[in-house]
C-alpha positions as a Markdown table, in Angstrom:
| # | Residue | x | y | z |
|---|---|---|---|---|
| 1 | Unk | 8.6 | -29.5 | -1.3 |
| 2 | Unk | 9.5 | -26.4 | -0.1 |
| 3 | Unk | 5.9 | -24.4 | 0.3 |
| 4 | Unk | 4.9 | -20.6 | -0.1 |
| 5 | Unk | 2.2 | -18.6 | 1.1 |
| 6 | Unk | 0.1 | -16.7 | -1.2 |
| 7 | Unk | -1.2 | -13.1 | -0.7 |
| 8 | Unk | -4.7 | -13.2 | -2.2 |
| 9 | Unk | -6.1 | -9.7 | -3.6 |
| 10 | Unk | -7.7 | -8.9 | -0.4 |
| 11 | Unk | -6.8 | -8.0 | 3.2 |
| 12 | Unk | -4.8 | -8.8 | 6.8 |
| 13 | Unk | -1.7 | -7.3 | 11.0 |
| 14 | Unk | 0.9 | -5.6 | 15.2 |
| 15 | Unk | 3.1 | -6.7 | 17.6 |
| 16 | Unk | 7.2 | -6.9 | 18.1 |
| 17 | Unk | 8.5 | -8.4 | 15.2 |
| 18 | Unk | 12.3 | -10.0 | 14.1 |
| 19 | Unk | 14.3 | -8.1 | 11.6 |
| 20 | Unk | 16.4 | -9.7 | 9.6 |
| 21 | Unk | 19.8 | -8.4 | 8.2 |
| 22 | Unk | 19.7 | -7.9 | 4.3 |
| 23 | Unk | 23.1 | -10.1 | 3.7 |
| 24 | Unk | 21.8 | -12.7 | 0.9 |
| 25 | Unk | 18.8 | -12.3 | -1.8 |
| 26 | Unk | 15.6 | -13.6 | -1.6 |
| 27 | Unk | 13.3 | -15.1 | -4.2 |
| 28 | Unk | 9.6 | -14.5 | -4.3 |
| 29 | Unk | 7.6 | -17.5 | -5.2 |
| 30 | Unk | 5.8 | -17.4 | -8.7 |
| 31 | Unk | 1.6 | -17.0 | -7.4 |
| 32 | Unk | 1.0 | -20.3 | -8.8 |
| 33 | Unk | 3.8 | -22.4 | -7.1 |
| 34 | Unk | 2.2 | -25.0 | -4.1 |
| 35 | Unk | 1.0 | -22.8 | -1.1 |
| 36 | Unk | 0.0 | -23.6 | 2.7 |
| 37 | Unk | -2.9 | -20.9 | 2.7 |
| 38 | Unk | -4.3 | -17.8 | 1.6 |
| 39 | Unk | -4.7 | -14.8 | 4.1 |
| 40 | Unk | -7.8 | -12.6 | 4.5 |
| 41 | Unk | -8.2 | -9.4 | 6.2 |
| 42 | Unk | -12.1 | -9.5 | 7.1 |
| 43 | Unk | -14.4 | -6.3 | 6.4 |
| 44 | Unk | -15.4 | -4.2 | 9.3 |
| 45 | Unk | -16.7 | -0.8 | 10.1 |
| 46 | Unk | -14.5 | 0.2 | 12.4 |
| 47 | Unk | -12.5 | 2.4 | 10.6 |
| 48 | Unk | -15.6 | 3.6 | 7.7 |
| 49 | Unk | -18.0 | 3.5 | 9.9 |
| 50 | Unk | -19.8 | 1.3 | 7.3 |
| 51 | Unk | -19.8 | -0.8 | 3.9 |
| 52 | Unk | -18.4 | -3.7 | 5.5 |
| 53 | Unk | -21.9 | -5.6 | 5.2 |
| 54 | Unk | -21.4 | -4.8 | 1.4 |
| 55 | Unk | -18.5 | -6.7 | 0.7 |
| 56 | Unk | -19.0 | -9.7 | 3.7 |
| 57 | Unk | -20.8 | -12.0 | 1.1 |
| 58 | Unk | -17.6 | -11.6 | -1.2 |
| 59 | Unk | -15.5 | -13.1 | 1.6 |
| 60 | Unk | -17.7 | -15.8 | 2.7 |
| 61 | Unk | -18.0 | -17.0 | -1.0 |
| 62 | Unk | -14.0 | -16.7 | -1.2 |
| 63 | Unk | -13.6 | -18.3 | 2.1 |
| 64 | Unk | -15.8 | -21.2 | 1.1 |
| 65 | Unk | -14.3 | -21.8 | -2.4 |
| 66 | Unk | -10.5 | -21.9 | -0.4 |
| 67 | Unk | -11.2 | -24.0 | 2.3 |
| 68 | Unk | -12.0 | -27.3 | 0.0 |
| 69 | Unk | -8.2 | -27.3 | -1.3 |
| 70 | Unk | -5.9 | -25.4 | 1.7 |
| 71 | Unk | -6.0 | -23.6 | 4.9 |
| 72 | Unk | -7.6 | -20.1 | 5.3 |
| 73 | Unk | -6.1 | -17.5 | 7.8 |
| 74 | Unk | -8.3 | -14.8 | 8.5 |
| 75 | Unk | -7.8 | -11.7 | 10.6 |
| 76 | Unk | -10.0 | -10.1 | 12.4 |
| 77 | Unk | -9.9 | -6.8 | 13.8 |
| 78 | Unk | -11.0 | -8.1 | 17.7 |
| 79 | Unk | -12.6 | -11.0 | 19.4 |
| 80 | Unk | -16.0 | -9.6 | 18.6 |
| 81 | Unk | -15.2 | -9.8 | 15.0 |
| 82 | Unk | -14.2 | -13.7 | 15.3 |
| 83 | Unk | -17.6 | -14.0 | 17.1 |
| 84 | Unk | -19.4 | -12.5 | 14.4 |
| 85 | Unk | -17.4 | -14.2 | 11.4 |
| 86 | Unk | -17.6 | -17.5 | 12.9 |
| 87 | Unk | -21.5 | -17.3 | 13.1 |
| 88 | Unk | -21.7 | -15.8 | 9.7 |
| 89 | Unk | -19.6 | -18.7 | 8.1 |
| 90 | Unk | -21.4 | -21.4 | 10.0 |
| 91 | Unk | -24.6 | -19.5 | 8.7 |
| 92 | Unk | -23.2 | -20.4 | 5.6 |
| 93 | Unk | -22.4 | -23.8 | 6.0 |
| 94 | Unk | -19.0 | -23.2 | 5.5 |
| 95 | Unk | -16.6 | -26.1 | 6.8 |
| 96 | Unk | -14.3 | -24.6 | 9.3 |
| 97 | Unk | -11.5 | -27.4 | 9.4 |
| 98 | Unk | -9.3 | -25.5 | 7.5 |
| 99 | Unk | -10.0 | -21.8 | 8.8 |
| 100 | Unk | -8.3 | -20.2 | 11.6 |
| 101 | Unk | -8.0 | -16.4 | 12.9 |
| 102 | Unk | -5.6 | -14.1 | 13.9 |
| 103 | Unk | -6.8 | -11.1 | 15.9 |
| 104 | Unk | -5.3 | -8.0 | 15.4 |
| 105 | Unk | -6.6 | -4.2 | 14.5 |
| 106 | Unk | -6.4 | -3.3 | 11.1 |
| 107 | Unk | -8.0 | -0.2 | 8.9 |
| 108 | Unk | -9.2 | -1.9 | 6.0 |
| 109 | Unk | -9.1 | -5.4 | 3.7 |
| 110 | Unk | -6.9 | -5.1 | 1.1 |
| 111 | Unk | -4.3 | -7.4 | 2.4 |
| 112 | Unk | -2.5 | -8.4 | -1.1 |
| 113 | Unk | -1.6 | -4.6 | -0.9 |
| 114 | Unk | -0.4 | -3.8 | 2.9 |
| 115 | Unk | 0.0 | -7.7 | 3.9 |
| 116 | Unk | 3.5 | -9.8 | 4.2 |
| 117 | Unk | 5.1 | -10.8 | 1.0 |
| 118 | Unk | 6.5 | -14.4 | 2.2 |
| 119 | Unk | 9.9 | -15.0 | 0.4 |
| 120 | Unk | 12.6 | -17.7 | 0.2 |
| 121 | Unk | 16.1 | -17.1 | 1.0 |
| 122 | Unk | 19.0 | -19.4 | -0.4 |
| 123 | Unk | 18.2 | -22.0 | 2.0 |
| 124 | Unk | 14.7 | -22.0 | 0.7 |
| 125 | Unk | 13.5 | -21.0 | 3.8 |
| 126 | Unk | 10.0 | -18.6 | 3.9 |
| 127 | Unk | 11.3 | -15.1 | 5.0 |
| 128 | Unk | 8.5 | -12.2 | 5.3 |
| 129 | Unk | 8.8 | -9.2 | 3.6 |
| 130 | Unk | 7.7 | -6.0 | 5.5 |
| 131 | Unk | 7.4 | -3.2 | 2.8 |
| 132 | Unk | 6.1 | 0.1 | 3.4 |
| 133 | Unk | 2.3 | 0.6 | 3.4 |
| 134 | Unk | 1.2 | 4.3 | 3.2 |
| 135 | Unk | -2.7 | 3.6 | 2.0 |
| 136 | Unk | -2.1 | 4.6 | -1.4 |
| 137 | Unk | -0.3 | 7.7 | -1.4 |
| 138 | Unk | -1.7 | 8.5 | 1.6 |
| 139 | Unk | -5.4 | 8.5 | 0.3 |
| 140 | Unk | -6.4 | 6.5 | 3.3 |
| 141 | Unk | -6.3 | 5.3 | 7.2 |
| 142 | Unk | -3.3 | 3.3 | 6.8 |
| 143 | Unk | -0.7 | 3.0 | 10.0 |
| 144 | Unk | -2.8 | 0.2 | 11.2 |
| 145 | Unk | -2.4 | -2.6 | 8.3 |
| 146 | Unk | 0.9 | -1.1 | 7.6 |
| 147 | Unk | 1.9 | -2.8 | 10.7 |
| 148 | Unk | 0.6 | -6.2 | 9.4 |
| 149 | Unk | 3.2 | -7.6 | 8.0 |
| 150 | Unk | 5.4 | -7.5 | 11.5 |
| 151 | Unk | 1.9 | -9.1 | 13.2 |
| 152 | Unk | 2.1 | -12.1 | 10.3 |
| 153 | Unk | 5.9 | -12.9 | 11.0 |
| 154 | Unk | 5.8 | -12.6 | 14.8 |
| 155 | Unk | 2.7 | -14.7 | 14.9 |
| 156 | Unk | 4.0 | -17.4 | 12.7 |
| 157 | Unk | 7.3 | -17.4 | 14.2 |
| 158 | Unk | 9.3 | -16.5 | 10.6 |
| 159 | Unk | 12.2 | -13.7 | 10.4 |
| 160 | Unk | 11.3 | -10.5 | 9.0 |
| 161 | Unk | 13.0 | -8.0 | 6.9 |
| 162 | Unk | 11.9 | -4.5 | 7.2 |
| 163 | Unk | 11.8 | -2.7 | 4.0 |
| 164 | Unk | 10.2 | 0.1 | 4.8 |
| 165 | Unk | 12.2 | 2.6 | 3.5 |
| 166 | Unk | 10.7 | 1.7 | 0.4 |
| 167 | Unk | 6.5 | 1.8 | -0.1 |
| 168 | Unk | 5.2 | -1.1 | -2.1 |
| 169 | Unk | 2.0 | -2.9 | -2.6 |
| 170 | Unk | 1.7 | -6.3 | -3.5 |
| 171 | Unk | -1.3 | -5.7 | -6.1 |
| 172 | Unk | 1.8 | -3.2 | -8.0 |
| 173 | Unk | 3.7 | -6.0 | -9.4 |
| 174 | Unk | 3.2 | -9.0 | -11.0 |
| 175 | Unk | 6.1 | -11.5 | -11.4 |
| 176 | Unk | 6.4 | -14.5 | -13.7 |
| 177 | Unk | 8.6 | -16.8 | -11.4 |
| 178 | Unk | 11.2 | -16.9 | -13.8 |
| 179 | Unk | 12.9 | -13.1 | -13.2 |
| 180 | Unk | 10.9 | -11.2 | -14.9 |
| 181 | Unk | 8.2 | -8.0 | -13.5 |
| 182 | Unk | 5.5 | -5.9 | -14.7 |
| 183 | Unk | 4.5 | -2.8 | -13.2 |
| 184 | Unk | 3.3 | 0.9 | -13.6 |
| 185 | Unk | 5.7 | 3.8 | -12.5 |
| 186 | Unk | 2.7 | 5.8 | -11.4 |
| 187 | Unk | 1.5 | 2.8 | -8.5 |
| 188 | Unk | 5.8 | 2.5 | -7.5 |
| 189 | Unk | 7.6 | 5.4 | -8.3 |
| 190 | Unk | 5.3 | 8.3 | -8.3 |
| 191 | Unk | 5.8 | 10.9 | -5.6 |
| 192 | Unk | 3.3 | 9.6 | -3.3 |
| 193 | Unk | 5.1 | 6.6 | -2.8 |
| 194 | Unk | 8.6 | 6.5 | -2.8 |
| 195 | Unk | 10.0 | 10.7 | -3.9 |
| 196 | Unk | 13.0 | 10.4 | -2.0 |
| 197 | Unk | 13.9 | 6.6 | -4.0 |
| 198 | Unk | 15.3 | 6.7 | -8.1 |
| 199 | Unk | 13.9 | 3.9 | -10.4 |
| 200 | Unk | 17.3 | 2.4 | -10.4 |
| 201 | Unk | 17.3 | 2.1 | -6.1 |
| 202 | Unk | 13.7 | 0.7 | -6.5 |
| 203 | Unk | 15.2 | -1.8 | -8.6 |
| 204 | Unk | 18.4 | -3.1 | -6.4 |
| 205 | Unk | 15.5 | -3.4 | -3.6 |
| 206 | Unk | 13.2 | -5.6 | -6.0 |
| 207 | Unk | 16.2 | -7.7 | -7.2 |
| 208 | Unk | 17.7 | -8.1 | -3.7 |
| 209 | Unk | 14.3 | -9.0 | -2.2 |
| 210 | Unk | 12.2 | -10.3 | -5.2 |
| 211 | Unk | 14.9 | -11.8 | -7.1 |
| 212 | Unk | 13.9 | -9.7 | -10.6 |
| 213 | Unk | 16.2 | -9.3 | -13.2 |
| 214 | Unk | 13.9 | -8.3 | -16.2 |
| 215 | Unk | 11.7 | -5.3 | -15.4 |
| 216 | Unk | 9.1 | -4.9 | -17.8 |
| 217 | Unk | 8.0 | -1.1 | -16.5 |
| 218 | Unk | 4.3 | 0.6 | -17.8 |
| 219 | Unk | 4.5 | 4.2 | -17.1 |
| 220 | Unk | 0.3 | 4.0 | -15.9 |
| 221 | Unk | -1.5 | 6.7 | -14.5 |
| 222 | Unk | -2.5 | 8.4 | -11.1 |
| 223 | Unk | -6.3 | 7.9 | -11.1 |
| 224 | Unk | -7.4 | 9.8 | -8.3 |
| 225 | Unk | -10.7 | 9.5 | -7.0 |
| 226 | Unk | -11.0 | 6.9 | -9.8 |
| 227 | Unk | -8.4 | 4.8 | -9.5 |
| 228 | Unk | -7.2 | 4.8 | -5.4 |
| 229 | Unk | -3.9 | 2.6 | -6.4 |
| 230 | Unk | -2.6 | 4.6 | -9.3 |
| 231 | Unk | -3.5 | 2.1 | -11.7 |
| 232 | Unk | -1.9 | -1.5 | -10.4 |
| 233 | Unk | -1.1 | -4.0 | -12.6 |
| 234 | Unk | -3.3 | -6.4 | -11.0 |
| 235 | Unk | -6.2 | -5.1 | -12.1 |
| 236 | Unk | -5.5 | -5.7 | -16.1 |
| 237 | Unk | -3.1 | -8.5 | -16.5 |
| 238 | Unk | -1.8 | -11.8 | -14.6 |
| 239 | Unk | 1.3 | -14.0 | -15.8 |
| 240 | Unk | 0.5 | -17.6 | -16.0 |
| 241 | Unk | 2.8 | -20.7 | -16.2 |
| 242 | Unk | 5.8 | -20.2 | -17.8 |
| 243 | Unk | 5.4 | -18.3 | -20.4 |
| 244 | Unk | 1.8 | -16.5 | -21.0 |
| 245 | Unk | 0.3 | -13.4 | -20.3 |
| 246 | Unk | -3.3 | -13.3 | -19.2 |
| 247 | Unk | -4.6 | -9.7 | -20.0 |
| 248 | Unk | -7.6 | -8.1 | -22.0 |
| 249 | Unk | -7.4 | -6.9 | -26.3 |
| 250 | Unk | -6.2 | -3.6 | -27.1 |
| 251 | Unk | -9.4 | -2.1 | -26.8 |
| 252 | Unk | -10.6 | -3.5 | -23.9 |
| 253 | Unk | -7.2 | -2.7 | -22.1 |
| 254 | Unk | -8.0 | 1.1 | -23.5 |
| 255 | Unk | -11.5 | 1.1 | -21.8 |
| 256 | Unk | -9.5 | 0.5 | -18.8 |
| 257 | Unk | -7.2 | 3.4 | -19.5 |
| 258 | Unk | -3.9 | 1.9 | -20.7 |
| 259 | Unk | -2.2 | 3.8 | -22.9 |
| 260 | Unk | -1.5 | 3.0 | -26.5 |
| 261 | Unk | 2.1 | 3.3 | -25.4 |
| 262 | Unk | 1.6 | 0.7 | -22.3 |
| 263 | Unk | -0.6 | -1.1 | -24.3 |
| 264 | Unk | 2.3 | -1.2 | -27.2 |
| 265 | Unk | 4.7 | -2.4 | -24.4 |
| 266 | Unk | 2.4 | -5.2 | -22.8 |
| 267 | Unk | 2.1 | -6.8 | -26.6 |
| 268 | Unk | 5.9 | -6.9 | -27.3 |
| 269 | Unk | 7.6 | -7.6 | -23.8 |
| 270 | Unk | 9.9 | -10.2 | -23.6 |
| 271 | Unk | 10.6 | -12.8 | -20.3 |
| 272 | Unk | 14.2 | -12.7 | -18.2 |
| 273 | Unk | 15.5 | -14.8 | -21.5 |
| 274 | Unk | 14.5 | -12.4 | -24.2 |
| 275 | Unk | 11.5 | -14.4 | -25.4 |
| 276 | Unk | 7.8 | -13.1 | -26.6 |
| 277 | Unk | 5.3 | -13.8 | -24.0 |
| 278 | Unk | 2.0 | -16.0 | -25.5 |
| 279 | Unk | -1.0 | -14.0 | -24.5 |
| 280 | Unk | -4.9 | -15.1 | -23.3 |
| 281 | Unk | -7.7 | -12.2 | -23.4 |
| 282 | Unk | -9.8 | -12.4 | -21.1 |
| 283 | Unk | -13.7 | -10.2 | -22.0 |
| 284 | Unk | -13.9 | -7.2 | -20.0 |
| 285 | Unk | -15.7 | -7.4 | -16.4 |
């Protein structure tokens, strides 16, 4: 069984990396496909100069829930860090068999956004994907995790291709497994991210390196001081299995400030083989 590692919608990065020559596609592994671990960048003040004691329990409560069914790799931003993570899980009486750590300095904890996408090529081997990370449009510190994805494919021995002529998050798209992507213009394509790229080059790069043939686009909207990621796609609606869309009712999804027209588009998008998705609503958080 050929595995996959998952980016969760957190955090994790530095070093000399491997680059590896675009000559064949790649295929991203659908979320829910069998995966070794889930990576976690840990909170720290370092860069804030505090709020990391705000989100710790978060990750203790996610680390604990992950470790009972596959490994946990955390990153900390220095051996002090481990030091103080370690007691703070033990404090917890979370079971440490399945966690290790991987030092390295980092700005912040969003790692499904600036982490490595892990990929497989047509030998079904796991390739890492380093994409351009520019904290949001430049809204934050970012050169730091930017670097992550090298960090991840250096330390875990695994080629790397360097796609950072093009910025993107891993919280801006959501993909089915089967071909097929959702995403917002305004969190891709806006000028913040990628001005000097069309929507058609930002396509050849996701087919090359995602493998997606059906892109299903949301124009969205830049949220500002709202909204730091421009309005991802993550934060309203998941595929799941092979066929279903898990999102929120019109309404709800208007609350959130989806358009009618995005909203229009979400309820009458078809998969990679022209079929209507089934939809779950989930109530709003």
């Amino acid at each position: 069984m050929k595995l996959s590692i998952v980016c969760f919608s957190v955090f994790i990065a530095l070093l000399n990396f491997t680059t590896c020559a675009q000559q064949e596609g790649y295929i991203m592994p659908f979320e829910e496909s069998p995966h070794e671990g889930t990576w976690l960048q840990w909170p720290h003040n370092y860069t804030y100069g505090g709020g990391a004691e705000d989100a710790e329990p978060t990750w203790v409560a996610m680390t604990e829930a992950l470790v009972t069914g596959e490994k946990v790799h955390l990153i900390a931003y220095n051996t002090e860090e481990v030091v103080h993570i370690n007691s703070v899980l033990e404090e917890a009486e979370v079971s440490m068999d399945n966690v290790d750590f991987f030092i390295c300095v980092n700005d912040d904890y969003w790692i499904r956004d600036n982490g490595p996408i892990f990929v497989n090529n047509s030998d079904g081997e796991l390739v890492v994907l380093d994409w351009g990370f520019n904290g949001w449009g430049g809204d934050t510190p970012y050169e730091l995790c930017d670097d992550i994805p090298a960090f991840v494919g250096e330390e875990l021995g695994l080629p790397v291709v360097d796609l950072n002529a093009m910025v993107l998050e891993g919280g801006a798209i959501e993909i089915d497994g089967l071909g097929s992507m959702m995403a917002t213009r305004s969190s891709i394509t806006g000028n913040d991210r990628n001005p000097g790229l069309t929507e058609t080059e930002i396509e050849e790069y996701m087919t090359q390196n995602l493998g997606i043939t059906n892109f299903i686009w949301l124009d969205g909207q830049f949220g500002g001081s709202e909204d730091i990621t421009d309005q991802h796609i993550d934060g309203f609606l998941k595929f799941h299995g092979d066929n279903t869309i898990v999102t929120m009712n019109s309404a709800d999804l208007n609350y959130w400030y989806v358009s009618a027209s995005d909203r229009e588009i979400i309820f009458n998008a078809t998969n990679a083989f022209g079929e209507p998705y089934n939809y779950v609503y989930l109530p709003l958080t």
